[in-house]
C-alpha positions as CSV (number, residue, x, y, z in Angstrom):
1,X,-96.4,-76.0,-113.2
2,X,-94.0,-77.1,-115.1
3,X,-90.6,-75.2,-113.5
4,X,-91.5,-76.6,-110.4
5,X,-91.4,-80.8,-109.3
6,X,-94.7,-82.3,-108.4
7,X,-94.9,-83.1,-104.3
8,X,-97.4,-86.4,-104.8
9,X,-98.5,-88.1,-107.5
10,X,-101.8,-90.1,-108.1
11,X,-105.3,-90.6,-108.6
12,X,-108.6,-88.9,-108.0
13,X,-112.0,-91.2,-107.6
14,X,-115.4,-90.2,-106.9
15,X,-117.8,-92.8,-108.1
16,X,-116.6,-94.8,-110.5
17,X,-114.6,-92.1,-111.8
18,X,-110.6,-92.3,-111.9
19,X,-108.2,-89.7,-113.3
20,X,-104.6,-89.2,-112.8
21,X,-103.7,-86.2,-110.9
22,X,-100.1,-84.5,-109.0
23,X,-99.9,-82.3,-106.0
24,X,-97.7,-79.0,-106.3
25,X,-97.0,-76.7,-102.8
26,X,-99.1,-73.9,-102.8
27,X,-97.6,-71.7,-100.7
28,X,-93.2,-71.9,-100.0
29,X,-90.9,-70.3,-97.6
30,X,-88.3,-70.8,-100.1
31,X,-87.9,-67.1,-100.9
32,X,-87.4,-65.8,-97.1
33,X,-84.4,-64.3,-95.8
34,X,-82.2,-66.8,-93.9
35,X,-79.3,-67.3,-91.2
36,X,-76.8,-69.8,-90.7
37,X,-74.7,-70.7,-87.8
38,X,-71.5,-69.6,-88.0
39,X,-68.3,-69.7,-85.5
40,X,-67.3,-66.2,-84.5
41,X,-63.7,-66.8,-84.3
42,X,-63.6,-68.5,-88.3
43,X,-66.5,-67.5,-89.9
44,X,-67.4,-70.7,-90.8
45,X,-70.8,-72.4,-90.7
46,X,-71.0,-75.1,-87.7
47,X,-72.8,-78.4,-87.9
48,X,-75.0,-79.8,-85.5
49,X,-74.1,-83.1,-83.4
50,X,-76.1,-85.3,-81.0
51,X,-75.0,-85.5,-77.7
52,X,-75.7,-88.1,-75.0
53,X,-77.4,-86.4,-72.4
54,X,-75.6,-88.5,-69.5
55,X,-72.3,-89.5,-70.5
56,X,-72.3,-86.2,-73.1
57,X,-70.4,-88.7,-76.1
58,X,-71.1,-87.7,-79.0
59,X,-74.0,-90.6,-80.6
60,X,-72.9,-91.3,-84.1
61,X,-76.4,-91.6,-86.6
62,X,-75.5,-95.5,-86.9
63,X,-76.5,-95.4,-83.1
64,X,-79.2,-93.5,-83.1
65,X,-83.1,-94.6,-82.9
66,X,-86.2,-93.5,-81.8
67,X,-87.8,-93.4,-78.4
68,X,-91.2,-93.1,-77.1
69,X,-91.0,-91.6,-73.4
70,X,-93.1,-93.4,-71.0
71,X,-91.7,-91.8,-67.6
72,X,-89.4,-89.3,-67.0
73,X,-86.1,-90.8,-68.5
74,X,-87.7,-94.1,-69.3
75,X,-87.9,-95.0,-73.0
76,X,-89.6,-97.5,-75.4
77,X,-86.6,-98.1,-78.3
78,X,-88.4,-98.0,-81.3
79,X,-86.5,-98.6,-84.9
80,X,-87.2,-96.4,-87.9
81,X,-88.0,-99.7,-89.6
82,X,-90.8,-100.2,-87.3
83,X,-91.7,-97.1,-87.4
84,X,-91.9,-97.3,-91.6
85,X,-93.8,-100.4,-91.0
86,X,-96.7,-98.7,-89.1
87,X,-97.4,-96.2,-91.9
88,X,-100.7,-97.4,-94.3
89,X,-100.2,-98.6,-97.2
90,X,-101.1,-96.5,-100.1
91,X,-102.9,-97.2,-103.3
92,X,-102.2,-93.5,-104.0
93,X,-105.4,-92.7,-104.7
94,X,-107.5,-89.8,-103.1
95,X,-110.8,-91.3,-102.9
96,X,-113.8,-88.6,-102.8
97,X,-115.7,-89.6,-99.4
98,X,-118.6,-86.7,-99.5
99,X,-119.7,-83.5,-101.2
100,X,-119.9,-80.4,-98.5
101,X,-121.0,-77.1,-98.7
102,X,-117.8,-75.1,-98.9
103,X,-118.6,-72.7,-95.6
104,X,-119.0,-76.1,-93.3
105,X,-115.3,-76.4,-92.5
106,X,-113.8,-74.1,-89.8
107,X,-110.3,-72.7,-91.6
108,X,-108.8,-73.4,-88.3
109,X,-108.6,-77.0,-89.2
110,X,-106.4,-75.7,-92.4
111,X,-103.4,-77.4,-92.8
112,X,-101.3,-76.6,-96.3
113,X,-102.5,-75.7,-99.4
114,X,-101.7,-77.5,-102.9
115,X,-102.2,-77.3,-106.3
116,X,-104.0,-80.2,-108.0
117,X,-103.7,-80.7,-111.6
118,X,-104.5,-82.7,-114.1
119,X,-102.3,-85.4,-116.1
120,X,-103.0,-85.4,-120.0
121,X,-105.2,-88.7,-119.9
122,X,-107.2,-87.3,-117.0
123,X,-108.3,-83.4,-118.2
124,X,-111.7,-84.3,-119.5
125,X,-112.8,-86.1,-115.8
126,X,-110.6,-83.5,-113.8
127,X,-112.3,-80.5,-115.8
128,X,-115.7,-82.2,-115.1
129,X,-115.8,-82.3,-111.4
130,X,-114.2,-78.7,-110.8
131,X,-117.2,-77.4,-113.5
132,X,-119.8,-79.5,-111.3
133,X,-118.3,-78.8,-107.9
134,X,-117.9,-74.9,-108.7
135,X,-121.6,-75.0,-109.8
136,X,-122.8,-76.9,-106.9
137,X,-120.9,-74.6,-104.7
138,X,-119.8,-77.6,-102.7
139,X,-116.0,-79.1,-101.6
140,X,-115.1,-82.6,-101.8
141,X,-113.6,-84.5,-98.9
142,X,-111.2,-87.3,-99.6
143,X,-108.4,-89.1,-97.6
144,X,-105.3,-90.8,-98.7
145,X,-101.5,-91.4,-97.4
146,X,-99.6,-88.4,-97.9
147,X,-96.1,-87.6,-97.1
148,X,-96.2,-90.5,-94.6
149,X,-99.4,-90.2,-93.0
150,X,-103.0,-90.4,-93.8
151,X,-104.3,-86.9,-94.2
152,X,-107.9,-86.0,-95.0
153,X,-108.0,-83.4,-97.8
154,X,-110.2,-80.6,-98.6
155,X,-110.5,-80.3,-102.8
156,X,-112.1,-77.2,-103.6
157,X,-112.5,-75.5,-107.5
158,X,-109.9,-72.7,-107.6
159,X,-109.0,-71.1,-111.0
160,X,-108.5,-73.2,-113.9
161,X,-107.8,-76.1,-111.0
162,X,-108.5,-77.3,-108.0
163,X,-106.8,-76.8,-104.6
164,X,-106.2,-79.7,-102.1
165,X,-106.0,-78.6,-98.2
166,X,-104.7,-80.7,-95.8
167,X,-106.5,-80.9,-92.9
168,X,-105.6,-80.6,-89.1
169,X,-107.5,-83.6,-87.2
170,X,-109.6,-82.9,-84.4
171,X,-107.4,-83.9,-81.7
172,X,-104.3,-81.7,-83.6
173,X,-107.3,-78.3,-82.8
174,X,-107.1,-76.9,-79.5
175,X,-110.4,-76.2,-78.2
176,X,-111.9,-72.7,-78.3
177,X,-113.2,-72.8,-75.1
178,X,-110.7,-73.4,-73.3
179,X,-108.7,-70.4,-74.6
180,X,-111.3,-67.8,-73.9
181,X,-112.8,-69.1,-71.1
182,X,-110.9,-66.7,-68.7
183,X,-112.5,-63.6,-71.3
184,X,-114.4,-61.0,-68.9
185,X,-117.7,-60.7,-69.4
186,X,-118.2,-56.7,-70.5
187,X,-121.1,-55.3,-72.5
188,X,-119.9,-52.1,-74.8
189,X,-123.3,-50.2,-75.8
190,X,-124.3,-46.6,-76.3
191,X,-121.5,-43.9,-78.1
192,X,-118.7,-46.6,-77.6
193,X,-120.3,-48.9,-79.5
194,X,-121.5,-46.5,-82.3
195,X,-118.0,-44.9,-82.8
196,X,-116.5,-48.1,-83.1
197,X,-118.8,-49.0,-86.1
198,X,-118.3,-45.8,-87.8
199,X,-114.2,-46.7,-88.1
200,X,-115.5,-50.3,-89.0
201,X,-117.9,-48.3,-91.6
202,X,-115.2,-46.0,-92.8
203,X,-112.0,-48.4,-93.4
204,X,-114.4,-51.3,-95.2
205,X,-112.2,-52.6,-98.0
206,X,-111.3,-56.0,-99.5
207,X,-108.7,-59.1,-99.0
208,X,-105.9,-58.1,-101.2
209,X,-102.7,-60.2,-100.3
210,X,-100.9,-58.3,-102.8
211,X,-101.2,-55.5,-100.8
212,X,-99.6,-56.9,-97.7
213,X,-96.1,-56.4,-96.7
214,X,-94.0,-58.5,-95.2
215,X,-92.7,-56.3,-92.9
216,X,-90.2,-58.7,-90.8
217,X,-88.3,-60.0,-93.8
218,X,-88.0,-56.5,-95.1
219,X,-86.7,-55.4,-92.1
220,X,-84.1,-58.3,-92.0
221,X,-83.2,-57.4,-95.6
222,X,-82.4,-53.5,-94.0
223,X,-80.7,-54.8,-91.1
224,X,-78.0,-57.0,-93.5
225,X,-77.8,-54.2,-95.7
226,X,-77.1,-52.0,-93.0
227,X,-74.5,-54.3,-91.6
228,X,-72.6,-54.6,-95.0
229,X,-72.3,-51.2,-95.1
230,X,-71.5,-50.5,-91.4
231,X,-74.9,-48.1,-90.7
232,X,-77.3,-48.6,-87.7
233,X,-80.7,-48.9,-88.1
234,X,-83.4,-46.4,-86.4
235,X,-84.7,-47.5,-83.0
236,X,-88.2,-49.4,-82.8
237,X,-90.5,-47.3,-81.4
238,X,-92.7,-48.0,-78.3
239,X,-96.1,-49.2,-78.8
240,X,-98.5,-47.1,-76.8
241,X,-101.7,-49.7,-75.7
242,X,-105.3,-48.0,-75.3
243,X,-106.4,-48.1,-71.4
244,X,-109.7,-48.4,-70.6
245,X,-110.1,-45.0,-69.1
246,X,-108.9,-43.6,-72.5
247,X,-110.6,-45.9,-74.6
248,X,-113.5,-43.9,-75.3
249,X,-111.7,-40.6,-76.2
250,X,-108.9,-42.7,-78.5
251,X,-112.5,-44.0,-80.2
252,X,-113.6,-40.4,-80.7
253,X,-110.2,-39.4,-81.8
254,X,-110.3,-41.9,-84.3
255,X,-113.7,-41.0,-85.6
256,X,-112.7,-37.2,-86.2
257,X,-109.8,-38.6,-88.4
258,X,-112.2,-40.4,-90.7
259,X,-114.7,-38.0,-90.7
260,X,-114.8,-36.5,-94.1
261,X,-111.9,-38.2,-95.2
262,X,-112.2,-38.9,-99.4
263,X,-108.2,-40.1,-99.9
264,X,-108.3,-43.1,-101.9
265,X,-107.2,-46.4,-100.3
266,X,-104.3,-47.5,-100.6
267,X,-103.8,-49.9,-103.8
268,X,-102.0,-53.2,-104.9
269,X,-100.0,-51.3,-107.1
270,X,-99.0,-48.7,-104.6
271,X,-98.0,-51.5,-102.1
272,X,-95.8,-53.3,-104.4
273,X,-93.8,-50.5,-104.3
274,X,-92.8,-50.8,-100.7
275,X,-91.9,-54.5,-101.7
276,X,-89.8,-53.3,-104.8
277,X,-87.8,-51.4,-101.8
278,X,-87.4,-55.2,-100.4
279,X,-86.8,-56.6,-103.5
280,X,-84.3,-54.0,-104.2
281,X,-82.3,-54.5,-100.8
282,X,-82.3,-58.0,-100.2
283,X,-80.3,-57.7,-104.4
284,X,-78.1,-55.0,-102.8
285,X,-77.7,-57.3,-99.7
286,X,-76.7,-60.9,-101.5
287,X,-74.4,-58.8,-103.9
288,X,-72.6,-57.8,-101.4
289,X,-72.8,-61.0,-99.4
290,X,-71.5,-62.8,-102.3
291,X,-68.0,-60.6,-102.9
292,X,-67.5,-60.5,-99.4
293,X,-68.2,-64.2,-98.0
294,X,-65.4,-65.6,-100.7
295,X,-62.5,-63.6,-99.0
296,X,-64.2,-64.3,-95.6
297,X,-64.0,-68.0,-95.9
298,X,-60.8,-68.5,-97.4
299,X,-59.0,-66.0,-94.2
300,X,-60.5,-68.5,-92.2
C-alpha cells in the first residue's frame, strides 16, 4: 500500500501478543464522477454560507457551535471543545476481545471495510494469527477509538492480510421486523413455484464484482459527453412491473427462454469492456472539460 497514506495507525493484541499494525480504506469513492455548484450567470463555483435562521445574518465560523435540540427551537450550546473532551482516550490499540465463527455476524451490521497490514517489526505475529485464524475458520472481534469514536471491528483473514470491518452498533440497525411486518401473508406452491426454480436453476452463477457495471456513473459520464458536444441522449424507457394476474404467464415466458439455452454466460472479461466504454468517455469528457472550463472562467 505504499501509493496510498495509512487511515490509523497502531497495535494489535490478543493475549499477550502485540504487533504494530495501519488501517488503509478498502473501498473509495474517490474515482466517481462529480458536480459542483456553479452560478448560472458567471460560471463560477459558489460557496456555501450559514445563515441564521431568524434574523437570516450571515453566522461567521468564529460564532458558530454546536447544539443539542431538546424542544422544538430550544437548544443545549455545546462547544467543540467539550465535545473533543467526551471522546475516549485511545491507547491505539485494537485489543482482540473473542474468536467467532466467521458466519455469526449478520453483514447488515457492516460498516467500512479496511485493509490491515503489517509494520516491519510486527510480520512474524501479524502472519501468525491470519495462518491460525484462516485455519480455525473463525473472525476476531476487537474494539478501539477510531476516527473519533469507539468502533468495534470485525478482523477477518483476507489475502496475504487481514481486513478490519467496522461495525454498525445495535441501536445504529433498524429492526427487521418492523420493516416487513406489513408483508402479506401468501403461499406460492404448485407450477408457480416450480417455474420459478427452473429460472433460479438456469441463471446459477457466481459473485463476480468485476463483472458489474456501474451503470449510473456511466450514464453521467454519457450525459457530460453528450453535453460538450451538444447531442441529446436517448429517452429512459418505462419499466413495465409484473401483475399478479400476469405473473404466472411472465413465469412461463421466462422458462421457454431458458429452456435449452447453451450461450455461455457472460464473463469478467466481456464486462470490462462495457467499462472500457466508461473509461473511454469520462477521458473524452475531462479533456474536453479541461480546454473548455479555462476560457469559461476567465469570460466570467
Amino acid at each position: 500500500m505504499a501509493t496510498h497514506r495509512a487511515q490509523w495507525k497502531g497495535f494489535v493484541k490478543f493475549g499477550e501478543v502485540t504487533f504494530g499494525v495501519a488501517l488503509y480504506t478498502a473501498a473509495s469513492t474517490s474515482d466517481r464522477i462529480t458536480f459542483n455548484t456553479v452560478n448560472k450567470a458567471t460560471g463560477n463555483r459558489v460557496n456555501r454560507v450559514f445563515v441564521d435562521s431568524e434574523t437570516e445574518k450571515t453566522v461567521p465560523k468564529e460564532a458558530q457551535t454546536k447544539g443539542f435540540e431538546i424542544e422544538n427551537g430550544q437548544y443545549i450550546l455545546i462547544d467543540p471543545e467539550e465535545v473533543a473532551a467526551a471522546i475516549p482516550e485511545s491507547n491505539k490499540t485494537l485489543e482482540v476481545e473473542a474468536f467467532i465463527p466467521c458466519s455469526d455476524v449478520d453483514d447488515v451490521y457492516f460498516d467500512k471495510p479496511y485493509y490491515l497490514t503489517p509494520d516491519k517489526m510486527g510480520s512474524d505475529a501479524f502472519v501468525a494469527l491470519r495462518e491460525a485464524m484462516q485455519k480455525s475458520k473463525v473472525a476476531a472481534i476487537a474494539r478501539t477509538v477510531l476516527f473519533r469514536r469507539m468502533r468495534t471491528v470485525l478482523i477477518r483473514s483476507h489475502g496475504k492480510g487481514l481486513i478490519a470491518t467496522t461495525l454498525n452498533y445495535d441501536y445504529e440497525v433498524r429492526s427487521s421486523k418492523k420493516a416487513f411486518e406489513d408483508m402479506p401473508r401468501i403461499k406460492i406452491e404448485g407450477e408457480m413455484l416450480d417455474l420459478a426454480k427452473h429460472i433460479i436453476s438456469t441463471k446459477k452463477g457466481e459473485f463476480d464484482p468485476a463483472s458489474f457495471d456501474d451503470r449510473y456513473e456511466a450514464a453521467l459520464a454519457d450525459l457530460v459527453k453528450a453535453k460538450l458536444e451538444g447531442k441529446a441522449l436517448p429517452k429512459r424507457k418505462k419499466v413495465e412491473v409484473s401483475k399478479p394476474n400476469d405473473l404466472l404467464a411472465a413465469l412461463r415466458e421466462s422458462a421457454k427462454m431458458t429452456k435449452g439455452s447453451d450461450k455461455p454466460r457472460r464473463t469478467a472479461a466481456n464486462a470490462n469492456k462495457g467499462t472500457g466504454r466508461k473509461t473511454a468517455a469520462r477521458g473524452a469528457a475531462s479533456k474536453a472539460t479541461s480546454s473548455r472550463a479555462s476560457p469559461q472562467r476567465k469570460a466570467g
